[in-house]
N, C-alpha and C positions, 0 to 999 in steps of 0.2 A: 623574628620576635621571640621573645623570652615563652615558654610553659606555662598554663593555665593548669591546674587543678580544679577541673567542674565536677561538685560535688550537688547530688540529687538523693533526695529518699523519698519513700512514696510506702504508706499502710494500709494495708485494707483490717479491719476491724472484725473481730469474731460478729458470726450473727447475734443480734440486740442486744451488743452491748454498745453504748457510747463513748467508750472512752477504750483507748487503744494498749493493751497489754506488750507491747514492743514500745520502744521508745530508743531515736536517734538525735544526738548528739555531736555538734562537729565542732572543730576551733582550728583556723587558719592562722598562725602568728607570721614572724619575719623569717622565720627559721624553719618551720615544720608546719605540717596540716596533724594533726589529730582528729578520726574518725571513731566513736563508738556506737555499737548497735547493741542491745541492751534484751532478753525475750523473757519477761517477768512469768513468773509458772502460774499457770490457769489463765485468765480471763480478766476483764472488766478492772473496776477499782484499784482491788489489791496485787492485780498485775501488773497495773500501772506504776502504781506509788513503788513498786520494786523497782520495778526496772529505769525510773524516773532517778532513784535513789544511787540506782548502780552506775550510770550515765555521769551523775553530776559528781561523785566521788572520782572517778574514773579519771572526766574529762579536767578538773581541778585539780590533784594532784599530778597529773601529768603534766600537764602545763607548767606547772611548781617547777616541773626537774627533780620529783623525788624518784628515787630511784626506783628499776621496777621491778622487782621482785617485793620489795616494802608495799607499792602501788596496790598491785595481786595479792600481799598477805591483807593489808588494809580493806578488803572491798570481801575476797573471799570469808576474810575473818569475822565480815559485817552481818554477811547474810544467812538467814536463819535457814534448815533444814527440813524438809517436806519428813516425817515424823512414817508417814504412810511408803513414800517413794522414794526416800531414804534421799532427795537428790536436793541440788539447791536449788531456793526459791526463783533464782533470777541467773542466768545467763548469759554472756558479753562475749562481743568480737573486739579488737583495737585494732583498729591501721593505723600507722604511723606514714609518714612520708617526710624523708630530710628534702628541704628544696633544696640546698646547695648540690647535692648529688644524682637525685630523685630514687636514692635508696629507699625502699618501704619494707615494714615489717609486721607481720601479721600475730596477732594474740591472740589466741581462742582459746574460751571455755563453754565445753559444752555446747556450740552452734555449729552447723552444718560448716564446711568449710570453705573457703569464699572461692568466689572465679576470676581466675587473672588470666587475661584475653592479650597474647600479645601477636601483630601485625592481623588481629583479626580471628585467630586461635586459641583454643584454650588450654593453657598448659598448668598441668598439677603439681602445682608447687612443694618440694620436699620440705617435710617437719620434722622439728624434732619434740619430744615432750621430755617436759619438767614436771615435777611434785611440788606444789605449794599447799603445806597443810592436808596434807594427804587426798589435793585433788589434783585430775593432772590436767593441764595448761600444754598445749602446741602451740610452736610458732616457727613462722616460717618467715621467708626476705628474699627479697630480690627488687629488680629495677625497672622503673617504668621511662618508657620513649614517648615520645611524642605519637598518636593515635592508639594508645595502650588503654588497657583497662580493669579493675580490679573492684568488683563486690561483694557485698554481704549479707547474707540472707538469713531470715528466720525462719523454722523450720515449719511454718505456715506455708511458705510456699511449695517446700517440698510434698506437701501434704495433698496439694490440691489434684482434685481426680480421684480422690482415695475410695475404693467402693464404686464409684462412678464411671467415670473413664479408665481408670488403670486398677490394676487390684493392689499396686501398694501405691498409690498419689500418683504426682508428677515426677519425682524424684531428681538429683541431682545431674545424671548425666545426661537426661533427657533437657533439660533446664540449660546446661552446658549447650548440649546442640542447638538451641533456639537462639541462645544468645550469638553463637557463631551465625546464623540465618540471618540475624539484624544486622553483623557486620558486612556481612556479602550486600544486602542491600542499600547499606548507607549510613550507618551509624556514625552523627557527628555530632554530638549533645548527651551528656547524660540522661539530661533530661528522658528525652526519646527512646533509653536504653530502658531504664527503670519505668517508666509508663506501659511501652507495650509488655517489657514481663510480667509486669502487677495488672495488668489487662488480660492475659491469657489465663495468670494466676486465678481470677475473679471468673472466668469463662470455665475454666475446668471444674470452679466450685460452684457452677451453675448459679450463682448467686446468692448461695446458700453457704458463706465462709464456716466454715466447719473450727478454723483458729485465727488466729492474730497473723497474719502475713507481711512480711515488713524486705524491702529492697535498697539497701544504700549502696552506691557507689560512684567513683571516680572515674571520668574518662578525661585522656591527655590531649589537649590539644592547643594551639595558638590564642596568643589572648586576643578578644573582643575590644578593643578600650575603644573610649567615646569621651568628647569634650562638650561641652555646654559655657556657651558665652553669653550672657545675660546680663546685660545695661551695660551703659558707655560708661568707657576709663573715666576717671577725677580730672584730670589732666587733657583736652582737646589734644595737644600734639601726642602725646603716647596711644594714641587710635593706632595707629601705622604697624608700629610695634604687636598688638593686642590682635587686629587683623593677622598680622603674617603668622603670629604663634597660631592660630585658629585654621588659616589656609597651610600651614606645615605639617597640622597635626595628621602624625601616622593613623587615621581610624577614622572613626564617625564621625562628624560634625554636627551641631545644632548651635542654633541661635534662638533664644526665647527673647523677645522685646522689639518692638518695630524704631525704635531710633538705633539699636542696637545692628538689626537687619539693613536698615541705611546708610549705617558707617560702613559696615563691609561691602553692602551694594556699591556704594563710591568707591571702593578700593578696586571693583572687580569692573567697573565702568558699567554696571548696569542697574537697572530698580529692580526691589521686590514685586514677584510678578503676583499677582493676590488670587488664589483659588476658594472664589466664590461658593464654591458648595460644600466645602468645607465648614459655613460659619454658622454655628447654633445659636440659639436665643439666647445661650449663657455665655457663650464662647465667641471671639473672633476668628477670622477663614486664618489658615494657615498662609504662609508665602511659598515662594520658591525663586533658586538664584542657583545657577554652575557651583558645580561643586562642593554644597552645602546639602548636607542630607536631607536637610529640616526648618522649615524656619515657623516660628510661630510665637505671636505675642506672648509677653513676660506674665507679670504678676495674676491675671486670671486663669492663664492658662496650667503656671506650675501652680497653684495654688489648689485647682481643680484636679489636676494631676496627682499632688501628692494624697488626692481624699480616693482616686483611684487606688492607687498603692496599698494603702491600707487597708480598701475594701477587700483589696482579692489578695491582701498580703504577699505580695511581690510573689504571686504566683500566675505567670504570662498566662496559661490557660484559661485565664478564672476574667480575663480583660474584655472589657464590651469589645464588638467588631464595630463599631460607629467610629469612620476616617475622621472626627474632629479633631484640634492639636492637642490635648488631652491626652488623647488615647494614645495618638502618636508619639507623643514625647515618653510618655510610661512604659509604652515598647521600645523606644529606644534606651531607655533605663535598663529595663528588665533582660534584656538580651545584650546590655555591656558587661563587660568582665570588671573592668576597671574605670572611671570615671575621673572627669576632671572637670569643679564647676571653672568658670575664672567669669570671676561679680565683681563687672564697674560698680564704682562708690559714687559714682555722680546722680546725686537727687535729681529724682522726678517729683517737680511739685504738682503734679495731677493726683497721684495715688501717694500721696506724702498725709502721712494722719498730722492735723494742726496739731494736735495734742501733745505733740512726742517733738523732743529736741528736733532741729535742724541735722543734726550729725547721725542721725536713728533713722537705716533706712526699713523700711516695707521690704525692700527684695531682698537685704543682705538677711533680715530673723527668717524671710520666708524660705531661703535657700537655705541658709543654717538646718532648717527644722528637716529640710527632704533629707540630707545630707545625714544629720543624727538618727534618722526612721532607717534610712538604707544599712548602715553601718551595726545597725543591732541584725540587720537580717545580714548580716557577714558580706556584706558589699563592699568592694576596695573604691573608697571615695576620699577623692581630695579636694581643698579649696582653697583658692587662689585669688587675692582682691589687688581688684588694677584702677 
């Protein structure tokens, strides 16, 4: 299976301020991933709106294809100068990564310099520096494998311990070694990568952040994909067809809709078998059938699902632990790389609004809408009507 680029960031906030003086920034196209990490000078507010500012010019022209040394004069030329510290306001990382090759290339101004971990190792990538506007810019390149890994820090984290545990912070090679420690033990999620460093991060500053701490990074691995099959085909004879795409598919499987769980139960010769303690006052019991991850009624259940999602903003840690199909279908969201709904168009007139045409269904605006909420939080989703 094709390379996943799993992309995670995680802040911890100066003490009392509410609003976070780093700011990350990412965009996946057909062609390339673009990563920026953005470490606005000072705190709060006006560290924000900097580095908020350096991000979105960054992430925007690059994307364009304007060239990058123009991109660099553009953004450096934008930002105003510390009068006292002689230094600029706001300082930026870029990762690049071509998918067609899985070349990546490192841009830095002025941030620590990132970690690229590769079979589990961290090796210090050689730079070189340029002058742009008489500040100097590094960058460095090289190629990511499959269980590889490359991030980027704000110097909040190196900071932590400072006075405390260590007399100058954490610092960067010690930060290095930790990271190698996660790989020996298991690191397969970014997620997981950038949580416990911004955990240890948070532990050395006794919970007393001293600056803005900020962790983004990529780790390589296999995609995740997951299909979601939700109400019967238009057509009774193209069930057969719609089944077998479903039982072929390389990944996860789910089924939301219980006419939808009885077409393929007839395909596999058996019933959905109903797990009762599953089913909430609001919610129906999930099912269960061979070789289907998941099966759990349609339009209540994604509909409740998607109010999930947006509570904890497709952020899996933030998800109740209550086994209803709910929760379960949101975690099988949230932990796919890649999705694929495929929406029968055959009306159900039980959850059919009178109000609304015959041709207007309830499931296809409600899939729609998960589908549009996923895609802004940079989810690879597609939809598929049978």
């Amino acid at each position: 299976m094709e390379n996943f680029f799993d992309i995670y960031d995680l802040s911890l906030n100066k003490q009392g301020e509410e609003l976070c003086g780093d700011k990350v920034k990412f965009l996946k196209t057909e062609k390339k991933t673009t990563i920026v990490l953005s470490d606005g000078l000072g705190s709060g507010v006006k560290a924000n709106i900097l580095a908020t500012l350096t991000t979105e010019i960054l992430i925007t022209m690059l994307n364009a294809d304007v060239p990058l040394e123009e991109v660099l004069k553009t953004v450096i030329g934008t930002l105003p100068i510390c009068q006292v510290r002689k230094i600029a306001y706001a300082t930026f990382t870029i990762i690049q990564i071509n998918h067609e090759n899985n070349h990546f290339k490192v841009i830095n101004f002025d941030n620590p310099p990132v970690f690229y971990l590769n079979k589990g190792k961290v090796v210090k990538l050689t730079s070189e520096t340029a002058k742009i506007l008489d500040k100097k810019i590094t960058i460095s390149e090289g190629y990511l494998g499959r269980g590889d890994f490359i991030g980027a820090i704000s110097d909040g984290v190196l900071y932590a311990g400072l006075g405390v545990v260590l007399n100058f912070g954490w610092g960067w090679d010690n930060v290095a070694k930790y990271l190698e420690e996660l790989f020996i033990q298991g690191a397969y999620r970014s997620r997981n990568i950038i949580q416990d460093v911004i955990k240890k991060t948070n532990s050395l500053y006794q919970g007393n952040i001293g600056d803005d701490a900020t962790f983004v990074g990529v780790y390589v691995r296999k995609v995740n994909p997951l299909m979601i099959f939700t109400g019967p085909p238009l057509q009774e004879k193209d069930d057969k067809i719609y089944v077998n795409r479903l039982l072929e598919f390389e990944g996860r499987k789910v089924i939301c809709g219980g006419t939808t769980g009885n077409i393929v139960g007839k395909y596999l010769g058996e019933k959905v078998e109903i797990d009762i303690s599953s089913m909430r006052k609001d919610l129906p019991p999930v099912g269960k059938l061979n070789t289907i991850d998941l099966v759990t009624e349609g339009i209540l259940t994604i509909s409740k699902c998607l109010e999930l999602l947006k509570k904890c903003n497709c952020d899996i840690s933030r998800l109740p632990t209550d086994g209803n199909g709910a929760v379960l279908l949101a975690r099988e969201i949230l932990n796919a790389d890649s999705i694929l709904f495929l929406v029968g168009q055959k009306i159900n007139e039980f959850y059919q609004n009178p109000l609304l045409p015959k041709n207007i269904s309830i499931r296809r605006n409600l899939v729609e809408e998960v589908v549009y909420f996923l895609r802004k939080k940079q989810k690879v989703v597609t939809i598929e009507y049978c």
